[in-house]
C-alpha positions in Angstrom: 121.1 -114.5 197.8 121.0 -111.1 198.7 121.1 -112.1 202.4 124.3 -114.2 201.7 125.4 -110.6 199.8 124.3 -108.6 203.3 126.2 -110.9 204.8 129.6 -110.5 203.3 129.3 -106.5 202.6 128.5 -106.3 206.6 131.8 -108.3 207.0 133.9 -106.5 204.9 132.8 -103.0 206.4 134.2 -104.3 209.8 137.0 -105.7 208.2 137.7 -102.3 207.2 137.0 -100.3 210.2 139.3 -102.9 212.3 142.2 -102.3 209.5 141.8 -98.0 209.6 141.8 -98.9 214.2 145.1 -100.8 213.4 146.6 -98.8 211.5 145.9 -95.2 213.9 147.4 -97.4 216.7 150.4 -98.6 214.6 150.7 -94.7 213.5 150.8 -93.3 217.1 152.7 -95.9 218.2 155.6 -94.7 215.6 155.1 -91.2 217.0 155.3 -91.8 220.6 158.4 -93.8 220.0 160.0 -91.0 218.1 158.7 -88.3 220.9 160.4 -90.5 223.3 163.8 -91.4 221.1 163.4 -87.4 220.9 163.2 -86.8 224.8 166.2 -89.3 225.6 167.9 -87.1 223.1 167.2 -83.6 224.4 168.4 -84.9 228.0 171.4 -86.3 226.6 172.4 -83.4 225.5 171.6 -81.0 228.6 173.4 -83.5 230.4 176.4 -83.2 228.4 176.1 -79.4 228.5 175.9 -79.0 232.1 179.4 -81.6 232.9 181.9 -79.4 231.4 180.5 -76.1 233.6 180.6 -78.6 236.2 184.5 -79.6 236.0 
């Protein structure tokens, strides 16, 4: 019984720790997409800055 009880608290402890891995990658994933949405942003806007000195 208590082997059976090893068993299943050993499986749930790297149940865990692959939930908590998921969810870091599914966090920095969110942030690298915003950096990048942020980037795209920031050159948009030099961009659209430097065509009117341009003209």
């Amino acid at each position: 019984m208590s082997g059976v009880f090893l068993q299943c608290r050993r499986t749930l402890v790297i149940l865990r720790q692959n939930t908590a891995v998921n969810n870091e990658k599914g966090i920095f994933c969110k942030i690298l997409d915003n950096y990048q949405k942020f980037r795209k942003d920031v050159k948009n806007e030099v961009t659209e800055g430097e065509e009117p000195k341009r003209s």
